[in-house]
C-alpha positions in Angstrom: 0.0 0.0 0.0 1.6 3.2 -0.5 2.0 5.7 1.8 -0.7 8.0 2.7 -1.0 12.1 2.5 -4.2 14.2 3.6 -5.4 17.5 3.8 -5.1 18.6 7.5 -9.1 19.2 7.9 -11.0 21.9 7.5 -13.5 19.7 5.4 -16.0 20.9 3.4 -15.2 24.5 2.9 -16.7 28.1 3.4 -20.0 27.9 1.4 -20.5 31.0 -0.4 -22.8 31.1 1.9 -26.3 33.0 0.5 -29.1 32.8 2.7 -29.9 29.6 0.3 -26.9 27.7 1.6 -25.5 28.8 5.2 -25.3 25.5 6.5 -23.1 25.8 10.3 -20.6 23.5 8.4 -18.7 26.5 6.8 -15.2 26.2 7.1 -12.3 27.3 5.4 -9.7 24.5 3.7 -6.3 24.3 4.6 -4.7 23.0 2.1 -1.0 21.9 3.7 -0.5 18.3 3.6 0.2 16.1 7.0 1.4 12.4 6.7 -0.9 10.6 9.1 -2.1 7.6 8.5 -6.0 7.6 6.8 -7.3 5.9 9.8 -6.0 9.0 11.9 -6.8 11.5 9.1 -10.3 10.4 9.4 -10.8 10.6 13.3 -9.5 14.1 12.8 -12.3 14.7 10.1 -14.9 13.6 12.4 -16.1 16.7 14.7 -16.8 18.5 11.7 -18.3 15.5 9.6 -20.6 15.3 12.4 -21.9 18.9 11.9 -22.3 18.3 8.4 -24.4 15.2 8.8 -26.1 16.4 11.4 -27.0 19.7 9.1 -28.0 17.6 6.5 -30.0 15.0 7.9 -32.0 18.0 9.8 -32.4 19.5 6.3 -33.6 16.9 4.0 -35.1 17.6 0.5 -37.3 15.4 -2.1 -35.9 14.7 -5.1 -35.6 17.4 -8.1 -36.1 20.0 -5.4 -32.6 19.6 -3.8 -31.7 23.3 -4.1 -30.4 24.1 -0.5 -28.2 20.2 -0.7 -26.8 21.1 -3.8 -25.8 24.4 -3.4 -23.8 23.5 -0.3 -22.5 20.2 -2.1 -21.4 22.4 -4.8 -19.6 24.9 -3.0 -17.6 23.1 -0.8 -16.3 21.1 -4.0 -15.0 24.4 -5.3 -13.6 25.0 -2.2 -11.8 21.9 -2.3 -10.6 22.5 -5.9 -12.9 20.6 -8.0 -14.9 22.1 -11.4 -18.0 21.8 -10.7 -21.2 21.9 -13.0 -24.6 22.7 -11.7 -27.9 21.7 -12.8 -27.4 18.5 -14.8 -30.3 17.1 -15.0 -32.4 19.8 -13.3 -30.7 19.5 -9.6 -27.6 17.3 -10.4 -24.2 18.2 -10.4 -20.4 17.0 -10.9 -17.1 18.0 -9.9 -14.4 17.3 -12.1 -10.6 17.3 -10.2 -8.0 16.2 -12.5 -5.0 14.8 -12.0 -2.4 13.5 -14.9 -2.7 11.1 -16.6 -5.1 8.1 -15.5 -8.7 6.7 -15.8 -11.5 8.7 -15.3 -13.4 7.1 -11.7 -16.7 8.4 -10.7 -18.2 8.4 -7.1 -22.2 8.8 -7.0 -24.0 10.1 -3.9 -27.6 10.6 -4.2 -29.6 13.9 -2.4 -32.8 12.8 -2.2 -35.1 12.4 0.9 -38.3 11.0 1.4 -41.9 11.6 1.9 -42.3 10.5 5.3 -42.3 11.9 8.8 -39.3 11.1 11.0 -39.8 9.7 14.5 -36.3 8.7 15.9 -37.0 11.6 18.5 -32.7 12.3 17.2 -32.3 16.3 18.3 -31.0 16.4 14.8 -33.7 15.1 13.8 -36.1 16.0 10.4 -38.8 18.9 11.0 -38.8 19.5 7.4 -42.2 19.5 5.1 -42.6 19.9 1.1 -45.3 19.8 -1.3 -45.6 15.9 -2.4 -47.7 14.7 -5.1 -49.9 18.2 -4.7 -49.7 17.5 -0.5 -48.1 19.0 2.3 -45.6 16.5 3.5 -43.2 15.7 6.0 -39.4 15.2 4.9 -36.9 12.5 6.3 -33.6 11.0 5.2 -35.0 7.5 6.0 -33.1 6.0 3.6 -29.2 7.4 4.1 -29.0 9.6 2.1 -27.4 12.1 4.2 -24.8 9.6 5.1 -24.1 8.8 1.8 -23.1 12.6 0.8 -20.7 12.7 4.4 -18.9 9.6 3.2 -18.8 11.7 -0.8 -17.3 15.2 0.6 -14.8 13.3 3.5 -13.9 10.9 0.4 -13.1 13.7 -1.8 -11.0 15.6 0.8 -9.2 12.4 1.7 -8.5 11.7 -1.9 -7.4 15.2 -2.5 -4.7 15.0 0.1 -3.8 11.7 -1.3 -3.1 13.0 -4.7 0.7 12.3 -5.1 -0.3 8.9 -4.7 -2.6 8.5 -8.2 -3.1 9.5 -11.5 -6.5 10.4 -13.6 -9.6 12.3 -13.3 -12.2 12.1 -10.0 -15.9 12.4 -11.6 -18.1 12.9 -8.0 -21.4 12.9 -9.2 -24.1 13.8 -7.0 -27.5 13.0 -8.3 -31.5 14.3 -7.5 -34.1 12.1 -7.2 -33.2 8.5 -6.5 -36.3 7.2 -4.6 -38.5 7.9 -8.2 -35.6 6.3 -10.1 -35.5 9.4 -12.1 -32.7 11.1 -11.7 -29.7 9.4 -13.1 -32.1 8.9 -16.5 -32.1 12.8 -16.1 -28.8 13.6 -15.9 -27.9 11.2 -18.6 -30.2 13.1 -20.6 -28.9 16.4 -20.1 -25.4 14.9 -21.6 -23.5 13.7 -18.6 -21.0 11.2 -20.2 -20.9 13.0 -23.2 -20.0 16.6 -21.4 -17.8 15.5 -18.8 -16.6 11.7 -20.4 -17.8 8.0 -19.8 -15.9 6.7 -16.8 -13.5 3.8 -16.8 -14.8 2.6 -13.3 -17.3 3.7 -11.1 -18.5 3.4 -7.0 -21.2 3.6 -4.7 -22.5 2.8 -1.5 -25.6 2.6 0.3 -26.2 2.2 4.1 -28.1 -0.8 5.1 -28.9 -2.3 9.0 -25.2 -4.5 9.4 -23.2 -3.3 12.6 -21.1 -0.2 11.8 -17.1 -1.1 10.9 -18.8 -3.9 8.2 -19.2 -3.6 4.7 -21.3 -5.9 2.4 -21.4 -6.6 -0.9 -22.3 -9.1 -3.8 -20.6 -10.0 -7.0 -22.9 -9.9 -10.0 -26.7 -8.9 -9.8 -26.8 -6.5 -6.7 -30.3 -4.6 -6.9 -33.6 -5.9 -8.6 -35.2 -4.8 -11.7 -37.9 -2.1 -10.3 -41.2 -1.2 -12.6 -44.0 1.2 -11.0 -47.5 0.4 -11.8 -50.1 2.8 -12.2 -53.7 1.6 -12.8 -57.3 3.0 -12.6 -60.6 1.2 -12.8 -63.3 2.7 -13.6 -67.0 2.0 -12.6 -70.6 3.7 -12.4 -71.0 5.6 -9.2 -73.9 5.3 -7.3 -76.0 5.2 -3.6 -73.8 2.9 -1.0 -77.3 1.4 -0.2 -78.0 0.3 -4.5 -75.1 -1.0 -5.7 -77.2 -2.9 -8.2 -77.3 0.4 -9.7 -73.4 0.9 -10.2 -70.6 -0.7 -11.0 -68.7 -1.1 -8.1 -64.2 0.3 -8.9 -63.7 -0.4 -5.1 -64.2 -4.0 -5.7 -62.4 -4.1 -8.8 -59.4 -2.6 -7.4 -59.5 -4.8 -4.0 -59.9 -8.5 -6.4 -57.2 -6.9 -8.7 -54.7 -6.3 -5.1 -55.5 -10.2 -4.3 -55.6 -11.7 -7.5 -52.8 -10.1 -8.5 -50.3 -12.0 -6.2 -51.2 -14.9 -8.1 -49.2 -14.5 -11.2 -46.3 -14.3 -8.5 -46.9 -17.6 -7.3 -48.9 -19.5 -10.2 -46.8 -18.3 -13.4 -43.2 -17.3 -12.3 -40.8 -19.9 -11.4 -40.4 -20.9 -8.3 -36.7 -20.4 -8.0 -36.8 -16.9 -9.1 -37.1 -13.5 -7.3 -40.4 -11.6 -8.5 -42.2 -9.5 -6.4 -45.6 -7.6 -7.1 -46.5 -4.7 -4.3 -49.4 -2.6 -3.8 -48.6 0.3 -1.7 -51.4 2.8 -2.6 -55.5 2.5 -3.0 -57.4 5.6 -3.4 -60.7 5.5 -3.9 -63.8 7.3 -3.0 -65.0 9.9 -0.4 -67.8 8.6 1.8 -68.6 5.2 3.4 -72.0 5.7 1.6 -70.8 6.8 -1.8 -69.6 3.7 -4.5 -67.3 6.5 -6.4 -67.0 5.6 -10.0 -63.2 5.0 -10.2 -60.5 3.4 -8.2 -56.3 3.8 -8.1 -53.6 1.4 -7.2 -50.3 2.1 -7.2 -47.8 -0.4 -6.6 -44.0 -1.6 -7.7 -42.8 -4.8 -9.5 -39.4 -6.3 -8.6 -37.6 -9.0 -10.2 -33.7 -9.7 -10.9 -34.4 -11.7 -14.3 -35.6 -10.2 -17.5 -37.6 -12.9 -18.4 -39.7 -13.1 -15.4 -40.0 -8.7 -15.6 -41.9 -8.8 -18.6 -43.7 -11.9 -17.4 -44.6 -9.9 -13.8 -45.2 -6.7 -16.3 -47.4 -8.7 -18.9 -49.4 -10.7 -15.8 -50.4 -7.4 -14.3 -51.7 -5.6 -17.1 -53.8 -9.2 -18.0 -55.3 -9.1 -14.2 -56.6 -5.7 -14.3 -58.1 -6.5 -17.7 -59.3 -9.4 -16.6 -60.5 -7.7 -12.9 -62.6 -5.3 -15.3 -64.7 -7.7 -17.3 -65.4 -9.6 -14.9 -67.3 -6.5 -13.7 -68.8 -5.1 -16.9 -66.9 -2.2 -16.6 -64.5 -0.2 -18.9 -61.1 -1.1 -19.3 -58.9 0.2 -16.9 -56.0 2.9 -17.3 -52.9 1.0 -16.8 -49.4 2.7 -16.7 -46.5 0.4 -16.1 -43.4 3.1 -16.1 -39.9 1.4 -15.9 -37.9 2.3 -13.5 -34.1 0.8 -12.3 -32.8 -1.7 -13.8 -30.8 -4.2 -11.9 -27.3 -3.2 -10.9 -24.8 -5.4 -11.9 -20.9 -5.6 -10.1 -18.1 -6.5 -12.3 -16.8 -9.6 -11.1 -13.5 -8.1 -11.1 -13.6 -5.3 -9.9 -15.6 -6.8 -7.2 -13.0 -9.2 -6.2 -10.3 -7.1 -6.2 -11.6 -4.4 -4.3 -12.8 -6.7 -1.5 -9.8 -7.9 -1.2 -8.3 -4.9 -0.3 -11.7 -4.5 2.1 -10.6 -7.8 4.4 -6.8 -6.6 4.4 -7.9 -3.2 6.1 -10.7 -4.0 8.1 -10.4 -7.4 8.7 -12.2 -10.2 6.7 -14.8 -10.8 9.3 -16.1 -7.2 8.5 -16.4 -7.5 5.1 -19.8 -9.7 4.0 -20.4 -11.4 0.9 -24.7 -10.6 0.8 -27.9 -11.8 -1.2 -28.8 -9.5 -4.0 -31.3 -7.2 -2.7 -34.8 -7.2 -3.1 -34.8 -3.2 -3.7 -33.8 -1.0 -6.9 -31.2 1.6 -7.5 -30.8 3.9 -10.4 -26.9 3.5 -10.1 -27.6 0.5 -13.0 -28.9 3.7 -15.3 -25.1 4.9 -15.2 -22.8 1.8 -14.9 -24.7 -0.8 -17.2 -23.3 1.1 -20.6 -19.9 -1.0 -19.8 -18.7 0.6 -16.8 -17.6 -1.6 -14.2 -18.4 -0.6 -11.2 -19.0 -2.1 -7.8 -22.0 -0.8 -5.3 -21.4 -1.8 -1.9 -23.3 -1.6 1.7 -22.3 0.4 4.4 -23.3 -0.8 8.1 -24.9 1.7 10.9 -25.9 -0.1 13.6 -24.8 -0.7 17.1 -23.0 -4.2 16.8 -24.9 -5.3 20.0 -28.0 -4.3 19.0 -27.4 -6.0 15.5 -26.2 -9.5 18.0 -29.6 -8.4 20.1 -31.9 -8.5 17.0 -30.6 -11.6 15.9 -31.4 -13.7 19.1 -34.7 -15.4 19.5 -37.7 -12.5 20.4 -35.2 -9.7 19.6 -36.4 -6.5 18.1 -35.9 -6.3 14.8 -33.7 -3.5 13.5 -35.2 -0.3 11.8 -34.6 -0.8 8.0 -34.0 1.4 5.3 -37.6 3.6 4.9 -38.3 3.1 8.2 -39.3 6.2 10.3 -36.8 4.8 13.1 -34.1 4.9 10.7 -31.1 6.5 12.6 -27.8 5.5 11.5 -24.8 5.7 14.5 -23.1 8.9 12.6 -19.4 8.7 13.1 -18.2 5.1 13.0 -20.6 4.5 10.0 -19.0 7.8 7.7 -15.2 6.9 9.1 -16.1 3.3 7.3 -17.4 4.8 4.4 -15.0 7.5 3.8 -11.9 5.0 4.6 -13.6 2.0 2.2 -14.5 4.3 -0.6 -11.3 6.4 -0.6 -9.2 2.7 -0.9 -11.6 1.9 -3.3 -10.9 4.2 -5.9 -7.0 5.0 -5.1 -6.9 1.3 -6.1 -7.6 1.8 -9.5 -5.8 5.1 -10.1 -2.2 3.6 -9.1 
């Protein structure tokens, strides 16, 4: 391993700061180098990771509205010395640094929060409400988020002061809107690899319930396949008491929800992951009032194209089939894709997980399932970039030992409103995996 420089820390940089963007994070960067070793350069980043964290998390924003996270993203890159380009793809941005001769290697962080209310009672916790879908809603980084742009900034200081040690070009790229799988499609619209350059290799991570100090990871097919389904039924309105006299969407909908679930476990192998869920029904005003249409909103999940478009194609037969069985109209059905699966390169994989066990020991670094959930990542690494996506843990190892014993409490997940990752063991991992992770393939 060669030896390691670093920035002594002022992380993150004055932010020009505008009313907009005045996060307490402001610093100024010293730019002399130290010779510490990255394990101590990251405990001395800590105190003021921990305000920026703590500022973000208590500042959250949905996605293509990141304004205020962007802003302060973009500013302390310039700080730090990296050209940065605002809105790509509406809220987007990337921060070029380069340095000789090399491969291009891109980082991703995503800004996006979610449309939930946050209840870890955390005095950094979420107070935050925006306009979702036409409704005021609360705002929460219930997903990581906010951890995941910590680990971006300390891993872009780090490598920074580390720069006599590689050659190439850094591409940090953060991106809006990751929960409705619609932001790397739109900043791959607006020309990213075509402005700034395809990358040779690319990273993420993404925080998940493992104890802090472990890292996961799986080689090949890491995220599913995600499709969002959109369908209306209509009907004939009519008196709750005379529903001879209409045609009933409620009931539609409600069969369609049950029946549904049977292409999942009557037409698709077995063996193979495919999952259909319906996590919206709205329908109707009054208990005695049969309205005259019915939505479901919903997800389907799979790993395998094959069983997507057979998930895709069941679903739009069901609600076909749901509606003439009632002698109504057809239905409305939108079936928007979404993420496709993110694949690892085997390679790359291996050899940066290697390098994983030899600095934090093997029995923190876990080989994992492919996971059930979606990630627009895939939208930027499967054009023939290898690139590895990994899982950072956040939880106290004894609760994570607790949780697995019989009648322990489970652990909050990702989307949960209990979500609270532990903040500084959980960035130091992330800043000291990823920063290893792309020095070793810039030597």
């Amino acid at each position: 391993m060669p030896s390691v420089f670093a920035l002594r820390l002022g992380l993150l940089a004055t932010l020009a700061c505008t009313q907009l963007t005045s996060p307490a994070w402001c610093a100024d960067l010293d730019p002399r180098p130290i010779q510490p070793p990255l394990q101590r350069l990251v405990e001395q980043m800590t105190p003021q990771l921990r305000s920026v964290y703590q500022d973000l998390h208590a500042h959250p924003e949905l996605g293509f509205q990141e304004t205020r996270t962007a802003a302060a993203l973009a500013t302390a890159m310039r700080k730090l010395g990296f050209e940065v380009t605002e809105g790509v793809g509406k809220t987007g941005l990337v921060a070029l640094y380069r340095n000789g001769t090399g491969p291009t290697v891109m980082v991703r962080t995503e800004m996006d929060a979610l449309p939930m209310e946050e209840k870890t009672g955390l005095p950094y916790a979420s107070k935050a409400k925006a306009l979702f879908n036409g409704k005021d809603s609360f705002v929460a980084h219930s997903c990581g988020h906010d951890m995941h742009m910590t680990s971006w900034l300390g891993t872009a200081q780090a490598l920074l002061g580390l720069k006599e040690q590689w050659k190439g070009t850094l591409m940090f790229v953060a991106q809006p809107a990751e929960e409705s799988s619609g932001g790397a499609k739109a900043m791959l619209a607006d020309g990213l690899f075509e402005k700034f350059g395809k990358p040779h290799y690319a990273f993420a991570l993404h925080t998940g319930s493992m104890a802090y100090g472990t890292v996961g990871y799986v080689a090949g097919a890491a995220t599913s396949n995600s499709d969002g389904l959109n369908i209306t039924f209509h009907g004939r309105g009519g008196h709750g008491s005379m529903p001879a006299q209409s045609i009933d969407p409620v009931l539609m909908a409600a069969r369609f929800v049950v029946d549904v679930q049977s292409v999942v476990s009557r037409e698709k192998e077995p063996a193979e992951f495919g999952v259909v869920t319906v996590g919206a029904f709205n329908a109707g005003s009054a208990g005695n009032i049969i309205p005259d249409q019915a939505r479901v909103l919903g997800t389907i999940r799979s790993y395998q194209d094959d069983v997507r478009s057979k998930l895709k194609e069941g679903v739009e037969r069901t609600a076909r089939a749901t509606a003439a069985m009632a002698g109504a109209p057809a239905p409305e059905i939108k079936l928007t894709p979404g993420g496709d699966a993110v694949i690892n390169d085997p390679a790359l994989t291996q050899r940066t997980v290697q390098l994983f066990k030899t600095v934090l020991g093997e029995q923190n670094v876990v080989a994992l399932s492919p996971s059930s959930a979606s990630e627009d990542f895939s939208a930027f690494v499967n054009q023939g970039v290898p690139s590895l996506f990994y899982v950072l843990g956040i939880s106290d190892p004894q609760r994570v030992a607790e949780s697995k014993q019989a009648g322990g409490k489970p652990l909050p997940f990702n989307h949960s409103p209990f979500y609270a990752p532990v903040p500084e063991p959980t960035f130091q991992t992330g800043i000291t995996t990823m920063t290893l992770a792309v020095m070793n393939v810039m030597q």
